[in-house]
Each structure stands twice: as C-alpha cells, then as structure tokens.
C-alpha positions in Angstrom: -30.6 40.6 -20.7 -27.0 39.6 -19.3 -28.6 39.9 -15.6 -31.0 37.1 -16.7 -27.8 35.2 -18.2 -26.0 36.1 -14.9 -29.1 34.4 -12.8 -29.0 31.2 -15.1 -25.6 31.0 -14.5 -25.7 31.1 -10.8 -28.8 29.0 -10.2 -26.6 26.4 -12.9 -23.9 26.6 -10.5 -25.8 26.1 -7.2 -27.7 23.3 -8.7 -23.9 21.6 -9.1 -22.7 22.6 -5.9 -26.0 20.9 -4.3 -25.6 17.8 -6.4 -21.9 17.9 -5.2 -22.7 18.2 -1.4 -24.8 15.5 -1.5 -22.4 13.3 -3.6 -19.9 14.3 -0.4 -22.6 13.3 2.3 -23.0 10.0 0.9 -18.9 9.7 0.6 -18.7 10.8 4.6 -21.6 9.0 6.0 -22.0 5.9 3.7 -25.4 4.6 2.7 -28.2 5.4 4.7 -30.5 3.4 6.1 -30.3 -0.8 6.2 -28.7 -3.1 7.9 -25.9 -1.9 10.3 -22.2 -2.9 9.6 -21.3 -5.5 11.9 -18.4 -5.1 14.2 -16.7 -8.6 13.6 -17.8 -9.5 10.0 -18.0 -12.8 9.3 -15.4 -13.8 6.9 -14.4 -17.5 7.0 -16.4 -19.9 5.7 -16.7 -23.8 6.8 -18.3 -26.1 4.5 -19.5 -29.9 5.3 -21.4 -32.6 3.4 -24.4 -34.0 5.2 -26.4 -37.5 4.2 -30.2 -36.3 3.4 -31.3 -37.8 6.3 -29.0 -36.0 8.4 -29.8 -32.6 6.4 -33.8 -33.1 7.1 -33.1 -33.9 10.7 -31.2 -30.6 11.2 -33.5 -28.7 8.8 -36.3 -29.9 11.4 -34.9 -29.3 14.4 -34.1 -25.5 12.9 -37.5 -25.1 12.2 -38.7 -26.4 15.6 -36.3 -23.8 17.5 -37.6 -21.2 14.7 -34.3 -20.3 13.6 -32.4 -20.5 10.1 -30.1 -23.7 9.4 -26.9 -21.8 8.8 -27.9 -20.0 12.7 -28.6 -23.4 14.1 -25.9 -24.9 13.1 -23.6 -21.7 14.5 -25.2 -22.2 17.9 -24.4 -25.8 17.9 -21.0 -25.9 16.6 -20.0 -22.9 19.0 -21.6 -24.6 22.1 -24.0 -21.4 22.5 -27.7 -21.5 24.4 -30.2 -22.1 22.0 -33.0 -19.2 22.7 -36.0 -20.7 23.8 -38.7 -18.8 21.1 -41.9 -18.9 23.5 -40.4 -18.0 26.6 -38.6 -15.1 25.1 -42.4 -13.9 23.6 -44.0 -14.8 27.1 -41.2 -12.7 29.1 -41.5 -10.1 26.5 -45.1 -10.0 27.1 -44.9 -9.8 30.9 -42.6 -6.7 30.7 -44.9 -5.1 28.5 -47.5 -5.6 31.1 -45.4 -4.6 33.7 -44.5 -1.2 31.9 -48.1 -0.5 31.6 -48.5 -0.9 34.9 -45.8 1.8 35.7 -47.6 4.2 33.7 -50.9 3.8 35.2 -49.4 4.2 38.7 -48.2 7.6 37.2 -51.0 8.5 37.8 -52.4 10.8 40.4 -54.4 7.5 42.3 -51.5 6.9 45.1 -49.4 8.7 47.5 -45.9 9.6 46.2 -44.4 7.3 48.6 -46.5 4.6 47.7 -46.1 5.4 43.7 -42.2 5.7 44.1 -42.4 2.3 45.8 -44.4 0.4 43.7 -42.6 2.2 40.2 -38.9 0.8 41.6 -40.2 -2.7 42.1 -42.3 -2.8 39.0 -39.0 -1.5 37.4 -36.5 -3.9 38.7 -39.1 -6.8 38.0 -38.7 -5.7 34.1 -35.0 -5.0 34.6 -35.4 -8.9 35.9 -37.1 -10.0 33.1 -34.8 -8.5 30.4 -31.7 -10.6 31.8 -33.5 -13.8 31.0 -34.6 -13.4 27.8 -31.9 -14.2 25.6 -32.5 -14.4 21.3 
C-alpha cells in the first residue's frame, strides 16, 4: 500500500516538474510561432488630416500598386521605390522556370562539362533575376 502512495507521489511530482519545464521554455524562448520580432520596431507615430478627395485618391492609387495605405504612404513619404507587383510575379515566375531547368539538366542527358556549364549560367541568370525583384 505505501509503494502505491510512493508511485502517486512521484508521478504527482513529475507531472509538476514537466508543467514547470515547459512554463521555463516559454520564459527562455518566448512565444512560438508568429510573426518575427522586428529589429527596428516601429514606435513613433505621425498623424495628418486629409480632404476626402485627397483620402480616395491615395486609397486608389494604394490599391492600384496592391499595397496597404499606411505602406503607401511610408514609401512615399520616405522617397523609397514603389515595387512594381507584376514584374516581381513575372521575374519570380521566370526563376522558377529557370530552377526547373537546372534540375532537369541534372540529369544524366549531357556531358559533365556541358551540365556544369549550362547549371552556372542557368544559376547566375536566377542569381540575376533575384536582384531585380524588389517587394
């Protein structure tokens, strides 16, 4: 009888100690999972007052870039590039294309000399690609 008390005792106490350890986890390592903290937060805050007019014309032109207002108007105000939505798809698309080709000249079709070749200028064509597309 008191080795069955002594059992419930210690699977009580290693229940704890689990429930503890991962208490401690989430303490060390934060929440898991979500968005990623962000180096520079942002933390100031800049507020105008626009005429409807002028509201609907930058709510439009948001819409036509297919971005938020609040990153429109960041892009603006900061003097950044504005990302040009269906060249970015179109380039993505084309190094997609160009990766599939790499792994079909894996293949055993070609010489190595010829593969190797053909693999570095398909791979510095994508490595081309990925400099211009800019979100």
């Amino acid at each position: 009888m008191e080795e069955e008390n002594i059992e419930d005792w210690e699977s009580l106490f290693a229940e704890e100690f689990a429930k503890a350890d991962r208490q401690n986890q989430y303490r060390e390592r934060g929440k898991l999972g979500g968005r990623p903290k962000l180096a520079a937060p942002k933390s100031e805050r800049l507020a105008l007052r626009f005429t409807v007019q002028e509201m609907k014309k930058l709510k439009e032109r948001a819409d036509k870039k297919k971005l938020k207002l609040t990153d429109y108007s960041r892009i603006i105000l900061l003097e950044k590039e504005i990302p040009d939505y269906e060249k970015n798809i179109l380039l993505t698309e084309y190094a997609t294309n160009f990766r599939r080709i790499s792994n079909y000249m894996k293949r055993e079709i070609f010489t190595p000399e010829e593969r190797s070749g053909l693999l570095r200028e398909i791979e510095e064509v994508i490595k081309g690609i990925k400099t211009h597309i800019k979100w």
